[in-house]
Structures are given as C-alpha cells and as structure tokens.
Z-matrix of the N, CA and C atoms (Angstrom, degrees):
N
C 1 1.431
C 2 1.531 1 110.41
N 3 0.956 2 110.43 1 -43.70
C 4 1.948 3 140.12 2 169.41
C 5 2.190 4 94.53 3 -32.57
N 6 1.633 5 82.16 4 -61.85
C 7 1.798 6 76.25 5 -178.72
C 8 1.243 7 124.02 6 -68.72
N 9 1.908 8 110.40 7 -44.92
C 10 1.822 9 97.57 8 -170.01
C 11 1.383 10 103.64 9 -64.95
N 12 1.449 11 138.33 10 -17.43
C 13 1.641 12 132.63 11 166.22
C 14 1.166 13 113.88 12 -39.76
N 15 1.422 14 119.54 13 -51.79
C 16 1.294 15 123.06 14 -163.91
C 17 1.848 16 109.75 15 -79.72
N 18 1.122 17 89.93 16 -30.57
C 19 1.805 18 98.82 17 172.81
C 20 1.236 19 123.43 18 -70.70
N 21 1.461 20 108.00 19 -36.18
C 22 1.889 21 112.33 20 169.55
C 23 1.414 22 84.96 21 -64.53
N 24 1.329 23 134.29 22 -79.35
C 25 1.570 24 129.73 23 -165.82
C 26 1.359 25 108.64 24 -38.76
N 27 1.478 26 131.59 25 -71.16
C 28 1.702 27 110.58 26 165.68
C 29 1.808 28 125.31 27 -31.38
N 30 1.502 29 106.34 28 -38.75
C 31 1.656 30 107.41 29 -175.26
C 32 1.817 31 106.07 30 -67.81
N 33 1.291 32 91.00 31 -26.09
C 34 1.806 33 90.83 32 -169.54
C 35 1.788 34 89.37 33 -79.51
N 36 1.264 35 131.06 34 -56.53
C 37 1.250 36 128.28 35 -169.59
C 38 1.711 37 105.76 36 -39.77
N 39 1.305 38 96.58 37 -52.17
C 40 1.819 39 90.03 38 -150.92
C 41 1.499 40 82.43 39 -79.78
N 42 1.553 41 134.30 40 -32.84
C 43 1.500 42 112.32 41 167.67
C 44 1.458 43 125.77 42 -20.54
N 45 1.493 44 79.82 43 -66.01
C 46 1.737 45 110.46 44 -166.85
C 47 1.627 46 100.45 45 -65.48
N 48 1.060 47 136.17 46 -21.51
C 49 1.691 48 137.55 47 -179.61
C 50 1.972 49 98.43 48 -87.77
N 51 1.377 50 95.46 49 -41.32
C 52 1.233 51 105.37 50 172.17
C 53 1.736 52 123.70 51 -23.81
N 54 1.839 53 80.33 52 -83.58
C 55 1.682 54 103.94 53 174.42
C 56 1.630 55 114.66 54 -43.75
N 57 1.648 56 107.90 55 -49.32
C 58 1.296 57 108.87 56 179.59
C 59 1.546 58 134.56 57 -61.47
N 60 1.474 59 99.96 58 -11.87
C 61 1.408 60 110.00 59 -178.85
C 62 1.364 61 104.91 60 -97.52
N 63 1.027 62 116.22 61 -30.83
C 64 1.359 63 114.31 62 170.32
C 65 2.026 64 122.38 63 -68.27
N 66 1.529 65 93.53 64 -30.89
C 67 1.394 66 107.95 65 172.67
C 68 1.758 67 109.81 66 -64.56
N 69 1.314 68 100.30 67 -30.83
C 70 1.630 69 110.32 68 -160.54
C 71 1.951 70 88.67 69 -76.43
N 72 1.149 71 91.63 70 -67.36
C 73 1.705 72 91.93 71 175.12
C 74 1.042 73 130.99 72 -15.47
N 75 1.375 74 114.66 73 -65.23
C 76 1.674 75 133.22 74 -148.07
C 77 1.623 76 84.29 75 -89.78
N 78 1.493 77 119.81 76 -46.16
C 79 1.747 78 114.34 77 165.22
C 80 1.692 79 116.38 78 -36.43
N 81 1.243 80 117.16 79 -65.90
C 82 1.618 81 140.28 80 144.20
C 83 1.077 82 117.37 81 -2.65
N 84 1.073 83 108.34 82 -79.03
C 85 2.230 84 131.22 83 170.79
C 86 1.448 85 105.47 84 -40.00
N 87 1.704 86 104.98 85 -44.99
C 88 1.561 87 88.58 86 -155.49
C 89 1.644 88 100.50 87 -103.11
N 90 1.129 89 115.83 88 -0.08
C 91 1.324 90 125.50 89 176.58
C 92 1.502 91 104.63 90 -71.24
N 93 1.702 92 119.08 91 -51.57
C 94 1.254 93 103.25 92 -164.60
C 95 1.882 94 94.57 93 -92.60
N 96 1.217 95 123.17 94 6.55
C 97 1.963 96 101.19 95 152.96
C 98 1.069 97 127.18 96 -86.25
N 99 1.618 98 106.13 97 -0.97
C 100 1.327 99 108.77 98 -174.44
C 101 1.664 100 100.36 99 -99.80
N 102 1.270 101 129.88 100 -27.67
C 103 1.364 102 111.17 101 165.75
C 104 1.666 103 96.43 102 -101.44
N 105 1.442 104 152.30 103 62.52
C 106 1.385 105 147.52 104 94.43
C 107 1.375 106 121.94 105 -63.32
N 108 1.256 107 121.51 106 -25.58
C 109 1.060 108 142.39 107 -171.96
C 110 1.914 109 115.73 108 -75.37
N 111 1.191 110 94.69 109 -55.92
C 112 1.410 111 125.96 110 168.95
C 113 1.708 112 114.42 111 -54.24
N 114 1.542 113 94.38 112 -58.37
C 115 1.583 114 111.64 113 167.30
C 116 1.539 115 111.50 114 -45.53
N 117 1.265 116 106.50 115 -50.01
C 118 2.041 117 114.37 116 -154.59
C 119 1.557 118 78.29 117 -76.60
N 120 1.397 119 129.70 118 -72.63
C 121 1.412 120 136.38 119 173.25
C 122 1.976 121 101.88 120 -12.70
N 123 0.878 122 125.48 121 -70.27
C 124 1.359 123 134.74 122 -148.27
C 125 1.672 124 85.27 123 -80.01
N 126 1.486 125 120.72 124 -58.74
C 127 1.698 126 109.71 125 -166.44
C 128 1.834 127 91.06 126 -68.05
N 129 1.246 128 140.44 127 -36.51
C 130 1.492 129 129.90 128 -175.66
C 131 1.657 130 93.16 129 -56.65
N 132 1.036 131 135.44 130 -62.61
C 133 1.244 132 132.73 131 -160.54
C 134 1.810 133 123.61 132 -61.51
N 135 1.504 134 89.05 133 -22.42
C 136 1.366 135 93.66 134 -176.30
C 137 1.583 136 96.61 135 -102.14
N 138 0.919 137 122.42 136 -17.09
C 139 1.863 138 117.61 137 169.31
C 140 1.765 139 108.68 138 -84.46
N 141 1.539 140 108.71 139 2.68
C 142 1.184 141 109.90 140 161.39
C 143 1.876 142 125.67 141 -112.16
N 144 1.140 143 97.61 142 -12.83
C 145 1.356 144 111.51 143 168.32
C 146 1.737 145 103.57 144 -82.81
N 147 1.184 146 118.75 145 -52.20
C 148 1.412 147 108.05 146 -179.74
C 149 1.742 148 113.02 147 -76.32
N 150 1.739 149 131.97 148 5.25
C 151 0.803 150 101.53 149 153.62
C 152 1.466 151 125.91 150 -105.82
N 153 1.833 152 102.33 151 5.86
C 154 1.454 153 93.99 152 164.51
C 155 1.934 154 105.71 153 -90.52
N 156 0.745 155 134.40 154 -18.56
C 157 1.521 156 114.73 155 170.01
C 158 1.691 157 115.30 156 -76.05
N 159 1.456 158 99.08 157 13.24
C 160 2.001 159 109.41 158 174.24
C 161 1.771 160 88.07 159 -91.18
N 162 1.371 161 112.80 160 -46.60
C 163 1.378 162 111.26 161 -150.11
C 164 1.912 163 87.36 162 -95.63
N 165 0.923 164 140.82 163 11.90
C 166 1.584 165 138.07 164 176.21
C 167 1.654 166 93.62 165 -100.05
N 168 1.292 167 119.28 166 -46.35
C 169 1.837 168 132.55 167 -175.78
C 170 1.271 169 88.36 168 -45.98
N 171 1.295 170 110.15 169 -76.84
C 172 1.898 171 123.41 170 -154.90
C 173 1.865 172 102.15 171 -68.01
N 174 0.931 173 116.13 172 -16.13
C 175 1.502 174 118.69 173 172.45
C 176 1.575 175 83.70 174 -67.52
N 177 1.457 176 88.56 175 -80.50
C 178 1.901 177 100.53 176 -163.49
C 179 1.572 178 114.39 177 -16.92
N 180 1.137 179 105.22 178 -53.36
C 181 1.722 180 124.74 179 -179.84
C 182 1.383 181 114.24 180 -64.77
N 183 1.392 182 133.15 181 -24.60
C 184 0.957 183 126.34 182 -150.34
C 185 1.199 184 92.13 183 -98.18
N 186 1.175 185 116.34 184 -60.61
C 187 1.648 186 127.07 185 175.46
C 188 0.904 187 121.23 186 -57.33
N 189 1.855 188 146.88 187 -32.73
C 190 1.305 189 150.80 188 146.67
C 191 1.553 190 105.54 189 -38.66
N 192 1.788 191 128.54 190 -36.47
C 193 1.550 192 126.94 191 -177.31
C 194 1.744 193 88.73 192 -79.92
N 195 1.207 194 131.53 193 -48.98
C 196 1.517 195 119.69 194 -177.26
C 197 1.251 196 118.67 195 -54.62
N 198 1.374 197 113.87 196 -34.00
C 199 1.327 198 128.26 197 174.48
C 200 1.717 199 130.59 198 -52.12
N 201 1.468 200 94.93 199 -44.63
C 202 1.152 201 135.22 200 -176.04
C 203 1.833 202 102.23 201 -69.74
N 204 1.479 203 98.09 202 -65.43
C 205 1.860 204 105.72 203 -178.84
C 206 1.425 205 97.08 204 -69.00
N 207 1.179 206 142.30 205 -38.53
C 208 1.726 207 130.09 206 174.94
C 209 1.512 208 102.68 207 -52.88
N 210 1.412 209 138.11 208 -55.19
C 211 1.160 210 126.75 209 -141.94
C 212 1.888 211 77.79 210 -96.89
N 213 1.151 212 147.56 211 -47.84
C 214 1.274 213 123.03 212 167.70
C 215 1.307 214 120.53 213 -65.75
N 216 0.769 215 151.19 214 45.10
C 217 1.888 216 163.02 215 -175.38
C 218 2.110 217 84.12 216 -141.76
N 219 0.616 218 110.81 217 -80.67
C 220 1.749 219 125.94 218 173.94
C 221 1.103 220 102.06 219 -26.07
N 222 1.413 221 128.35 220 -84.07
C 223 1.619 222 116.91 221 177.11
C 224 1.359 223 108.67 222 -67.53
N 225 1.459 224 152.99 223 7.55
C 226 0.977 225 150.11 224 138.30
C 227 1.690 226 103.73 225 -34.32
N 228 1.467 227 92.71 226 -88.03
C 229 1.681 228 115.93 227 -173.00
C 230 1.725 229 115.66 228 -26.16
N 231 1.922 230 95.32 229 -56.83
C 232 1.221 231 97.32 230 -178.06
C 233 1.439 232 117.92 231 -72.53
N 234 1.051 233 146.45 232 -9.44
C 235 1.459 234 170.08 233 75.70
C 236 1.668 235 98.76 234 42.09
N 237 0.930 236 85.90 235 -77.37
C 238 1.708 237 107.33 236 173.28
C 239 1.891 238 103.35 237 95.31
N 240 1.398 239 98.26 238 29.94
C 241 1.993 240 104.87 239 170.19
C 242 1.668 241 95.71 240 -83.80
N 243 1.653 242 129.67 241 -12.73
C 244 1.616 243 115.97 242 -166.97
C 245 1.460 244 91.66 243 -120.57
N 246 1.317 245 127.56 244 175.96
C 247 1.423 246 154.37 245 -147.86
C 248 1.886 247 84.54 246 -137.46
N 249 1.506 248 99.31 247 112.08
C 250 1.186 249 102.70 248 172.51
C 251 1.642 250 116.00 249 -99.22
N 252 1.642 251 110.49 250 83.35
C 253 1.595 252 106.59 251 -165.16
C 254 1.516 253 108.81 252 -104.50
N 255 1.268 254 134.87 253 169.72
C 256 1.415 255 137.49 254 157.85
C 257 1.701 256 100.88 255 -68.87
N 258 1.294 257 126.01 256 -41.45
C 259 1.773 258 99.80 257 -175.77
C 260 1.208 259 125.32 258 -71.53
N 261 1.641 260 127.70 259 22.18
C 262 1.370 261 153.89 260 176.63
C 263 1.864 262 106.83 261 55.22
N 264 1.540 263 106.81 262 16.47
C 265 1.543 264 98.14 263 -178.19
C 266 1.531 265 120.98 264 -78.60
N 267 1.264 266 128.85 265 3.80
C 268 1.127 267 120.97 266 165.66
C 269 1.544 268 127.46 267 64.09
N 270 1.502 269 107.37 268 14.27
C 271 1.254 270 116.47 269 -166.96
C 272 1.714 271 112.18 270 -63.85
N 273 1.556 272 114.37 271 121.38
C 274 1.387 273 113.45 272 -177.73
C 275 1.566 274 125.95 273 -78.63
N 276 1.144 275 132.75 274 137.70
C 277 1.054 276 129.55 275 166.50
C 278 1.401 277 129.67 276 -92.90
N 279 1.169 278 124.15 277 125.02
C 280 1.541 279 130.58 278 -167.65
C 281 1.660 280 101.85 279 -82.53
N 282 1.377 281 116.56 280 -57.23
C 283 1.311 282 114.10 281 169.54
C 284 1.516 283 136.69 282 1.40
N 285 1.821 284 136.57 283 144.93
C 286 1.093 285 133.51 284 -168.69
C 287 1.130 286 88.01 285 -64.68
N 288 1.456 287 115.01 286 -58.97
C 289 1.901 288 111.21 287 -148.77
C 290 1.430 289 99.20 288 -81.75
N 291 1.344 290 134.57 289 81.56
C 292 1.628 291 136.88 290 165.92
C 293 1.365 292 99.17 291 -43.58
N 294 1.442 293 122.70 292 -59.44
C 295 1.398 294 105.30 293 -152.73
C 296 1.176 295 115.19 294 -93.50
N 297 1.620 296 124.85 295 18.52
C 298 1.770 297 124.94 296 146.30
C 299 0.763 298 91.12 297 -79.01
N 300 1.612 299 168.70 298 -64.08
C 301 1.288 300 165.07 299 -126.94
C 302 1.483 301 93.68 300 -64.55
N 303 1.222 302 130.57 301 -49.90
C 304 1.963 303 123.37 302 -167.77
C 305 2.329 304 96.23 303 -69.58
N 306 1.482 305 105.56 304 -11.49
C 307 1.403 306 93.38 305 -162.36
C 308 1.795 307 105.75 306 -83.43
N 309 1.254 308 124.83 307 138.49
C 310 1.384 309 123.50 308 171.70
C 311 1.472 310 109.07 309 -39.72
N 312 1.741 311 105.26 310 132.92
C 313 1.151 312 116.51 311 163.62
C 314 1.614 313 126.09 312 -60.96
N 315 1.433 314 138.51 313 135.12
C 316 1.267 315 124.95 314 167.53
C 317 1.081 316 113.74 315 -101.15
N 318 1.673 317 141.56 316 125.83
C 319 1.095 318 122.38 317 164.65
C 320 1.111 319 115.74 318 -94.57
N 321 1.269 320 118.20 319 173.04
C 322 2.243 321 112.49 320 177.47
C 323 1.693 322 97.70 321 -175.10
C-alpha cells in the first residue's frame, strides 16, 4: 500500500510538471509571435520609410529641374530672346530690336 501512495504522488508530480510544461510552452508560443510580429512591424516600417525617402529624392529632383528651367526662362527674358507677357505664351521674337519686342503692341 506504502508503494501505490508513492505512485499516485509521482502521478500527481509529473501531472503537475505536466500542466507546467505545457503552461511554459503556450507562454513560449506566444512570446515568439509576439516578437514576429514586432519584426514584420519593424521590416513594414522600414520598407515604408525608404519608400518615402524614394518619393522626398524625386521631389528633391524635380524641383531643383524646375528650378533650374525658371532661372533659364529668367535669363532668357532678361536676355530679351522671350516675350515677357501675362498670357504665359512665351512667344519668341526673332527680330533685331528683342527688347521692343517685351513692349505692348499699339494698334491704330
């Protein structure tokens, strides 16, 4: 009788180690989705940071080329090879006197 005592007491132990390993696990399990999770989070974020510093570049560029055609349109004008009008057409004049060409036409 002395022994099956001691065997329910072993059955309850490794029960009881049982439950706990299983407790330890599922702790385990959710530990490592919670840093996969974290991970995918962190590479999404950084494939979103590098595609807004793609789209800050091509800004950068775009506006440095606008930049670029304003200040040549500008010494154009002052040049006096462009027609400096309000209807933004830019119409050129071939003519000797370029720089009557920017002055209002009179008709009569």
């Amino acid at each position: 009788m002395a022994t099956m005592a001691v065997s329910v007491k072993q059955a309850d132990l490794l029960r009881y180690r049982g439950e706990k390993r299983e407790e330890y696990l599922k702790q385990e399990f959710e530990l490592l989705a919670e840093r996969q999770e974290k991970k995918e989070e962190a590479e999404r974020q950084a494939r979103e940071k590098k595609k807004e510093a793609g789209r800050k570049e091509r800004l950068e560029l775009e506006k440095m080329k606008l930049d670029a055609e304003m200040k040549l349109l500008q010494a154009k004008i002052e040049a006096g090879i462009v027609k400096n009008e309000p209807d933004g057409s830019g119409a050129r004049s071939s003519d000797a006197g370029a720089k009557t060409a920017c002055l209002p036409r009179w008709e009569g």
